[in-house]
C-alpha positions as CSV (number, residue, x, y, z in Angstrom):
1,X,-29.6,13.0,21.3
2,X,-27.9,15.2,23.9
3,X,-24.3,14.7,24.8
4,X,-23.0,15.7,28.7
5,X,-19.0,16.8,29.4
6,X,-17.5,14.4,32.0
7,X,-16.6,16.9,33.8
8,X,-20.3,19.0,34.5
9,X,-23.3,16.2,33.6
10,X,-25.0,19.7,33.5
11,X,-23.2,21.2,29.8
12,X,-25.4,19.1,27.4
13,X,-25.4,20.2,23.9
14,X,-26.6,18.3,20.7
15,X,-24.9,16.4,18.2
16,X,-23.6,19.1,15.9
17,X,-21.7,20.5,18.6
18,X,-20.2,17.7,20.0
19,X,-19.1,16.7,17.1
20,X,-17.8,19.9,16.1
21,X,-16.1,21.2,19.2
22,X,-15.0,17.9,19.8
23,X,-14.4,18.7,23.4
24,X,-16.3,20.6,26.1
25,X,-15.7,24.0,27.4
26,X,-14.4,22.2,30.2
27,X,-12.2,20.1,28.9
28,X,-14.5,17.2,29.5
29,X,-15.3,14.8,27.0
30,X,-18.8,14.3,25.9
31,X,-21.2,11.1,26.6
32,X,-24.7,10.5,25.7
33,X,-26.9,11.6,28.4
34,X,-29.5,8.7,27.3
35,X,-27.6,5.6,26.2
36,X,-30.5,3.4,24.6
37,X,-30.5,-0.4,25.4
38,X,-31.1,-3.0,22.4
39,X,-33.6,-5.3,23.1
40,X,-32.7,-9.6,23.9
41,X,-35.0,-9.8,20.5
42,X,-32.9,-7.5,19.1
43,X,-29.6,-8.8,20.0
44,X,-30.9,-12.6,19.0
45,X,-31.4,-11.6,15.1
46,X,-27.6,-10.1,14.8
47,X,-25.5,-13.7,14.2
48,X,-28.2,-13.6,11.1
49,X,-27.4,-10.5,10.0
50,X,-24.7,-8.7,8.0
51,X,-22.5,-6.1,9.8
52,X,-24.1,-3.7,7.8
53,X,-27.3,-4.3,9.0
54,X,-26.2,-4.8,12.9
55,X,-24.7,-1.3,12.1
56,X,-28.4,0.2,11.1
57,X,-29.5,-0.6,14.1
58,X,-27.1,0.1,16.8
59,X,-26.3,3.5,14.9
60,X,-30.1,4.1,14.6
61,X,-30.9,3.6,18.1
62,X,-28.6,6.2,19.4
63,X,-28.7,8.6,16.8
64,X,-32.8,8.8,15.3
65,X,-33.0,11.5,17.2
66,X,-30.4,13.8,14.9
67,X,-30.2,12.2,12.1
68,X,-33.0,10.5,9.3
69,X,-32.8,7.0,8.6
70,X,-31.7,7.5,5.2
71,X,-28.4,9.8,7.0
72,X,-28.0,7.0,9.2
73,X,-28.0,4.4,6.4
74,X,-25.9,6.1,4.1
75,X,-23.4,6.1,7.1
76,X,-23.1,3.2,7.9
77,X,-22.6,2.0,4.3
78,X,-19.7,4.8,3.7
79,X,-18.0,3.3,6.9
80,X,-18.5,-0.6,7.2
81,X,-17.0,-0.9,3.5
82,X,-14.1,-3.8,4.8
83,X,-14.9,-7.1,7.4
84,X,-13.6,-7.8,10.6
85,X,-13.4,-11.4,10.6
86,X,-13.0,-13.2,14.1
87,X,-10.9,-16.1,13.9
88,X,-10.2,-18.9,15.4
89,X,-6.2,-18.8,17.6
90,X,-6.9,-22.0,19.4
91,X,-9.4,-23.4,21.6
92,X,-11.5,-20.7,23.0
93,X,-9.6,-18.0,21.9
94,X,-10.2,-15.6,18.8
95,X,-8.8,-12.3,17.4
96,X,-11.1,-9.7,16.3
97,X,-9.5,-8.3,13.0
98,X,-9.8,-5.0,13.0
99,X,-6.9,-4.7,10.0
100,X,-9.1,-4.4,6.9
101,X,-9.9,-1.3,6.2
102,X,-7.7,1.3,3.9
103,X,-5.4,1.9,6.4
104,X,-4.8,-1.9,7.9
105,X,-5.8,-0.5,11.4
106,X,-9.1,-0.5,13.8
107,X,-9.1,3.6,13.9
108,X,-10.4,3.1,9.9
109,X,-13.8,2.4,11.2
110,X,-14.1,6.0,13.3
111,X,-12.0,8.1,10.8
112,X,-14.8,7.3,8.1
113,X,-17.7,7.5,10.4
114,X,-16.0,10.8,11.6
115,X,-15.4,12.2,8.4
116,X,-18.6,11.5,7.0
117,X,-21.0,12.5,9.8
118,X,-18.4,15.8,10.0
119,X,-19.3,16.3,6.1
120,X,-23.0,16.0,6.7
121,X,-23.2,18.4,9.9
122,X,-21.1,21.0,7.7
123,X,-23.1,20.8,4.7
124,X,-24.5,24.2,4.5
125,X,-21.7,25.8,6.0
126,X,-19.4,28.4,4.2
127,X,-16.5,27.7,7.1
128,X,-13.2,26.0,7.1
129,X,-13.1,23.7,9.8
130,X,-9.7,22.6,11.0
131,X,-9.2,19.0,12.1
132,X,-6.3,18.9,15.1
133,X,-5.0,15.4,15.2
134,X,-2.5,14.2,17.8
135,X,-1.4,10.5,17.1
136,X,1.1,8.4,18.0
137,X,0.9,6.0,14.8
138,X,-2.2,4.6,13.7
139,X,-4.8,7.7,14.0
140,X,-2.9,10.0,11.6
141,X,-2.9,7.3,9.2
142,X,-6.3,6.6,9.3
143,X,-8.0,10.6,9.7
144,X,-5.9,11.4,7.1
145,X,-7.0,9.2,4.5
146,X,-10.3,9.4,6.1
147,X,-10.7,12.9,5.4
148,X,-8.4,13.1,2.5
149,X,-10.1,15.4,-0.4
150,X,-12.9,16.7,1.6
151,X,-14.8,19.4,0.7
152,X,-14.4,22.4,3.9
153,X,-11.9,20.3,6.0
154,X,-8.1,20.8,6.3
155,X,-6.3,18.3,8.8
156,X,-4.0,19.2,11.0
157,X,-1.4,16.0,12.4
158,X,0.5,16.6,14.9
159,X,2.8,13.1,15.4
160,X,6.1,12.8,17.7
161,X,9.6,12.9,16.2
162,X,11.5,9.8,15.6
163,X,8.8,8.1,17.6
164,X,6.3,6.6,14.9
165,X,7.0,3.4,12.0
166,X,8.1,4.7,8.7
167,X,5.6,2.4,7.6
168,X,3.2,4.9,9.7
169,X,4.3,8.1,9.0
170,X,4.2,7.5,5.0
171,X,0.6,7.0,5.7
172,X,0.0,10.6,6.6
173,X,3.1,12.7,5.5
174,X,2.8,11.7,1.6
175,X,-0.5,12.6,1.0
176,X,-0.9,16.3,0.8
177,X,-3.7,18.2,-0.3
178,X,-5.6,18.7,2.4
179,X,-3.7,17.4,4.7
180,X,-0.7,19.0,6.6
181,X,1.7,16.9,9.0
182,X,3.4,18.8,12.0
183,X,7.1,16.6,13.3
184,X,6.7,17.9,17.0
185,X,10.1,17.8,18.9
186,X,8.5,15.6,21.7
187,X,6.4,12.9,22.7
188,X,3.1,11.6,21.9
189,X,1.4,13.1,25.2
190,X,3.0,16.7,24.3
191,X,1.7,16.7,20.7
192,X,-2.2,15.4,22.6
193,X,-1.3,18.8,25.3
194,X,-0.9,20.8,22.4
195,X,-4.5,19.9,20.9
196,X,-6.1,20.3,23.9
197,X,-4.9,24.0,24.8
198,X,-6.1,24.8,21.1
199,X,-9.3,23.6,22.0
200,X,-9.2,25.9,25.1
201,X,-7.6,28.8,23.6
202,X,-10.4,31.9,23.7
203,X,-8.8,34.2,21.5
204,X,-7.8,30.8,18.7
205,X,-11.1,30.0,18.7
206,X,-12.6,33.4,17.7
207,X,-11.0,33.3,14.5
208,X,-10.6,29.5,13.3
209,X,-13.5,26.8,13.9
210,X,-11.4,23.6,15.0
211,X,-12.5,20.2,16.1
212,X,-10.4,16.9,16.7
213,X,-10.8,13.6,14.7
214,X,-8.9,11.5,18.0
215,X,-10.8,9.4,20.1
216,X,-11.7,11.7,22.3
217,X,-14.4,13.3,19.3
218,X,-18.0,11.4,19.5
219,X,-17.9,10.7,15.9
220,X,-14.8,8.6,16.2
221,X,-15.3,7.2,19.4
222,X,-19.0,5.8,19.0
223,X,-18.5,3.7,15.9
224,X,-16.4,1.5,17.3
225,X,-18.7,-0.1,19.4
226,X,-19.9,-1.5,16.5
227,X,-17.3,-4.2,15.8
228,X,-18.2,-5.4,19.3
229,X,-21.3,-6.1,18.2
230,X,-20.6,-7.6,15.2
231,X,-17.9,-10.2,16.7
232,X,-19.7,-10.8,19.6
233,X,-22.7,-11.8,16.8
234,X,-19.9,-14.2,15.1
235,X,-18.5,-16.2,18.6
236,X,-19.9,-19.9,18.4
237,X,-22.7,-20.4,20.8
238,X,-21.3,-21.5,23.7
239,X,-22.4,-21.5,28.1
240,X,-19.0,-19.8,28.9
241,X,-18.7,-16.5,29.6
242,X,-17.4,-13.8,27.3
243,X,-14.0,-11.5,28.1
244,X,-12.5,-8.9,25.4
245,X,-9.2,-7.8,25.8
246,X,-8.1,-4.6,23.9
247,X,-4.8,-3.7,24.0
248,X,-5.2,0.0,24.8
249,X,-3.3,3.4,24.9
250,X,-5.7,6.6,24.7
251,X,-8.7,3.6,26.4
252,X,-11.1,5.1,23.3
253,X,-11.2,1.4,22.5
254,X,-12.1,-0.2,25.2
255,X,-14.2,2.9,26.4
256,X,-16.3,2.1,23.0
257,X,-17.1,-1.7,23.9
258,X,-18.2,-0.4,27.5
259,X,-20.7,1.6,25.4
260,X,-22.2,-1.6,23.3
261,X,-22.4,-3.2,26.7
262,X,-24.3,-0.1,28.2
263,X,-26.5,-0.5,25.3
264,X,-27.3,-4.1,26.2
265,X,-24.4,-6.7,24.7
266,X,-23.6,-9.6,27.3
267,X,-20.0,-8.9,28.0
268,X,-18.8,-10.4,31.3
269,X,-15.6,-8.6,31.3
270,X,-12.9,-6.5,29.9
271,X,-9.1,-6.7,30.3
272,X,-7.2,-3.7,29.1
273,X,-3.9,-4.6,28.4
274,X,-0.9,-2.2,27.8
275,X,2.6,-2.1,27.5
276,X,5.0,-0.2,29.6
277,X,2.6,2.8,30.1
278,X,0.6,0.8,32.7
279,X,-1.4,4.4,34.7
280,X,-4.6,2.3,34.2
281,X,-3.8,-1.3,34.8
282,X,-2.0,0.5,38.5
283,X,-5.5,2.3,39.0
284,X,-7.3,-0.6,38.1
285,X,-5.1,-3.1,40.8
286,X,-5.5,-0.5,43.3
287,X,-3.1,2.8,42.9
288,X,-3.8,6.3,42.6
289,X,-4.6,7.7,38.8
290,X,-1.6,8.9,38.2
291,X,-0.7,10.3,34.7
292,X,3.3,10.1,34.1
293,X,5.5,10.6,31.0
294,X,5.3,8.0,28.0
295,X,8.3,5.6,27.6
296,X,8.6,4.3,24.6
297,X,7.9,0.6,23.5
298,X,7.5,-1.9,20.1
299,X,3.8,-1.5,20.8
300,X,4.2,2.4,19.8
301,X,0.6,3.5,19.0
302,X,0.1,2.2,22.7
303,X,2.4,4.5,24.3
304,X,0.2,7.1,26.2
305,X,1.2,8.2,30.2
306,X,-2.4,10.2,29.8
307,X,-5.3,8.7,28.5
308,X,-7.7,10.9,27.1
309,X,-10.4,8.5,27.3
310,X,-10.2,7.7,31.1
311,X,-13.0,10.0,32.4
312,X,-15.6,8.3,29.9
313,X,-14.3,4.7,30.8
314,X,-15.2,5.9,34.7
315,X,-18.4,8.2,33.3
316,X,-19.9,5.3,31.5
317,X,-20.2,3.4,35.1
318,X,-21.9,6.4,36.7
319,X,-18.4,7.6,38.5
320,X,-18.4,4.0,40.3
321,X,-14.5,3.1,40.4
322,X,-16.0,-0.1,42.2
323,X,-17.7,-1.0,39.2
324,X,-15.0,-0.1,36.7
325,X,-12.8,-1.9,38.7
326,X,-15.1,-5.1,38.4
327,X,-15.8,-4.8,35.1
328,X,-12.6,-4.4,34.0
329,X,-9.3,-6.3,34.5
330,X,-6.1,-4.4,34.2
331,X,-2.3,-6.4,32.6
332,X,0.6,-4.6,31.6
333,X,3.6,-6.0,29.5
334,X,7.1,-5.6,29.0
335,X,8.7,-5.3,25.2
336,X,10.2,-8.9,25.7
337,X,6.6,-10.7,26.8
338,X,5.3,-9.0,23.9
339,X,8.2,-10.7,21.5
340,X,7.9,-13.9,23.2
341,X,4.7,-14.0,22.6
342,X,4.4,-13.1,19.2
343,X,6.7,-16.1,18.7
344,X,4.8,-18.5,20.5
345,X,1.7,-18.1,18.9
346,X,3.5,-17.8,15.5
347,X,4.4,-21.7,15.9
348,X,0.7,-22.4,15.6
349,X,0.4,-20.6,12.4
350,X,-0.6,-17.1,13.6
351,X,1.2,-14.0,13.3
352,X,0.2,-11.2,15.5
353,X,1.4,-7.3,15.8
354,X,2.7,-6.4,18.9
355,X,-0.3,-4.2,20.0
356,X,-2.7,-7.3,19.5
357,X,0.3,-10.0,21.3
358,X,-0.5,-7.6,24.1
359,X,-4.2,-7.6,23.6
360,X,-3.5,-11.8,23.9
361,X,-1.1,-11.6,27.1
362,X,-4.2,-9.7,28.3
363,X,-6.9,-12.0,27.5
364,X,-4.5,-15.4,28.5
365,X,-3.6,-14.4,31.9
366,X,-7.0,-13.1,32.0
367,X,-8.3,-16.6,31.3
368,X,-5.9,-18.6,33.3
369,X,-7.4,-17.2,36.5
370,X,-11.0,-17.7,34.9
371,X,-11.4,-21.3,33.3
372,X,-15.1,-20.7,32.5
373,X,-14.6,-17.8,29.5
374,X,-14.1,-17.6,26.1
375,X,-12.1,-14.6,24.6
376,X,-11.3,-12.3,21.8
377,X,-8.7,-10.1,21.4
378,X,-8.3,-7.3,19.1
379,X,-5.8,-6.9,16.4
380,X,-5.9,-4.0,15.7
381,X,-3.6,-3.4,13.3
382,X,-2.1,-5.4,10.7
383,X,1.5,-6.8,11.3
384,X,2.5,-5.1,7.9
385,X,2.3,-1.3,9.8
386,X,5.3,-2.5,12.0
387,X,7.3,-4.9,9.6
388,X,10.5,-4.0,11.4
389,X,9.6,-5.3,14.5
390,X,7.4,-8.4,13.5
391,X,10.1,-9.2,11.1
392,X,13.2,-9.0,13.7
393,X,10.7,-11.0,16.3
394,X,9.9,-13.7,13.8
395,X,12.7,-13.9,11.9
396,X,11.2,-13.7,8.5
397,X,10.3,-11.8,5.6
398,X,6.6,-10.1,5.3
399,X,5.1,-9.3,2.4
400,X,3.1,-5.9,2.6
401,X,0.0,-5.6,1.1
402,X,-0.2,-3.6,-2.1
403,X,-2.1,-0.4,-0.4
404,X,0.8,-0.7,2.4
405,X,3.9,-1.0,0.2
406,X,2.7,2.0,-2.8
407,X,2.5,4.7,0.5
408,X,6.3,3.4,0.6
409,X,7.2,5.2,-2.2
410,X,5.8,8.5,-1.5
411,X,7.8,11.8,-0.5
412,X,7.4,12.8,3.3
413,X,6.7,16.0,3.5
414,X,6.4,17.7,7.0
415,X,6.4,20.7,8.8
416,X,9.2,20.4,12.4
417,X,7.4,21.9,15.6
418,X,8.8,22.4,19.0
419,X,6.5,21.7,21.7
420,X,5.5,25.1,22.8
421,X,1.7,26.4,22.6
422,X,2.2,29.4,21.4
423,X,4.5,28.3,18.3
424,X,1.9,26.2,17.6
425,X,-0.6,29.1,18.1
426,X,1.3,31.2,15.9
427,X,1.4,28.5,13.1
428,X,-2.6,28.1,13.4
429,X,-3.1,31.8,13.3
430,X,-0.5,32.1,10.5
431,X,-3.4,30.2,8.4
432,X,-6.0,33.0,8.5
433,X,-3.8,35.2,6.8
């Protein structure tokens, strides 16, 4: 399979190197040139089949061109290793838990398929490859422990001060070995310009091989189309239509259930949802695209003003804003929606994280306008990762799960950065010597 930048359809390269740049020359993000469509026969045998096995064949049809079925298989076992059970909120309405995995978040799925495609690709290679990793919350968490102990890979986190859960931050600052956590003196969006200008950087690149585990690398990006898929397989048979609302910061998300309905899955419509860092729902109503600084909000993993992922979200319907704009709805939230909601939907014996109560907002006001859908929303993390929060909101006590509560014990260890590119520079060249 060959892979296009969003920004010149004419750089194609192959899977290797997408995967191992991570981003173009260009600064585009890479796409499949051919996206393959599964068949209605094909589609029909999935509510029959286990998520390993829909995973067989939606990773096999767009990747038996690189890899051998037996790469492919052994894939998708070492990544669909936890459920993501869709269950019932009330009528016509289900969350997509997306909670399960080591981490208790949705990026656990692409920080294993990353990491393990990553390990295949580099096999026979004697280099050092340097993973950059810009997260505001849940991706550290999950590309660390991802990649943790792995062979010819060192991770590099870059997270913002003061702006990311304790609960979080243990997740990715305790681990060590090979996996190093930068404190940058900024914001989410400066630690994500920082990446970027590594990426770019001629003279950086001479001397250290680096990729990115975020969304914006193919190997962590693609797999998520597959819990699309598999909860789409799961939704009682019904002659409504079918919405899925993601509640969405950096749009790799949402940008990854475009792809599974590129590939053939009957979604009728999106609806990304976001807190106060609303650039795309304004584009999407009608505004300019216009990136502005993050503010933060309780739904912290969600606060982006730049989303990486927007040029594939308009890429993957051919440039057509018109389209995008049809196909996907766009709702924004304020801090207190988000807590009313949470304790709304709490009374009915649910208990939601802020980033999926946004996620619902989404989907509800989505469905008030449109009486003939059914809905899913994604969780996509579990309440646990922001106890704080949920706990003030709900007035109660959670009880973490065991792998939560034992990162609560480890010893942060970080590294404080400024948000300059050429201290950062300096501390990457710093590791050749």
């Amino acid at each position: 399979m060959k892979f296009y930048s969003t920004n010149n359809s004419a750089h194609q390269v192959g899977l290797a190197e997408a995967v191992i740049k991570g981003l173009a020359p260009d600064q585009g993000l890479y796409i499949p040139m051919d996206i393959p469509v599964l068949s209605n026969t094909t589609l029909d045998k999935f509510p029959e089949m286990s998520f390993q096995e829909i995973g067989y064949e939606v990773i096999g049809a767009l990747f038996a061109s690189s890899l051998s079925q037996e790469q492919i298989k052994e894939l998708v076992d070492h990544t669909l290793t936890f459920d993501a059970p869709l269950v019932k909120v009330e009528e016509d309405v289900y969350s997509l838990e997306l909670f399960h995995g080591p981490t208790l978040a949705f990026k656990d799925f692409g920080a294993r398929f990353c990491s393990k495609l990553m390990s295949m690709l580099m096999e026979k290679s004697d280099r050092t490859v340097r993973v950059l990793v810009a997260t505001s919350g849940d991706t550290g968490s999950a590309v660390a422990n991802g990649f943790l102990g792995v062979d010819g890979v060192e991770v590099i986190i870059l997270f913002p001060k003061g702006k990311v859960s304790e609960l979080q931050e243990k997740q990715f600052t305790t681990l060590g070995q090979n996996i190093t956590a930068l404190e940058v003196d900024g914001v989410f969006d400066d630690c994500q310009k920082l990446v970027k200008e590594a990426f770019l950087d001629a003279e950086l690149n001479t001397k250290l091989l680096l990729t990115s585990a975020n969304s914006i690398n193919v190997a962590r990006w693609i797999p998520q189309c597959l819990y699309y898929f598999y909860a789409y397989s799961r939704l009682p048979k019904s002659e409504k239509k079918v919405a899925f609302a993601v509640p969405s910061g950096n749009f790799g998300n949402i940008a990854a259930g475009i792809l599974a309905q590129r590939m053939g899955l009957p979604i009728d419509q999106f609806v990304a949802a976001t807190n106060a860092n609303k650039v795309v729902p304004d584009y999407l109503n009608g505004a300019e695209f216009n990136a502005i600084s993050s503010v933060a909000t309780i739904s912290n993993s969600m606060d982006v003003g730049n989303p990486s992922n927007f040029p594939r979200l308009v890429a993957l319907y051919g440039g057509d804003s018109k389209v995008l704009k049809d196909n996907v709805r766009g709702y924004s939230y304020s801090d207190e929606d988000t807590v009313k909601v949470m304790q709304e939907v709490k009374k009915s014996g649910y208990t939601m994280d802020p980033h999926g109560a946004v996620g619902y907002l989404g989907l509800k006001d989505f469905m008030a306008e449109n009486a003939d859908y059914q809905g899913v929303f994604l969780e996509t993390a579990h309440p646990g990762k922001f106890r704080e929060t949920v706990e003030r909101a709900l007035d109660l006590k959670l009880e973490l799960p065991e792998r939560l509560a034992s990162f609560m014990d480890g010893e942060k260890k970080v590294e404080a950065l400024g948000n300059d590119f050429e201290e950062f520079k300096g501390y990457l060249e710093s590791l050749e010597n």
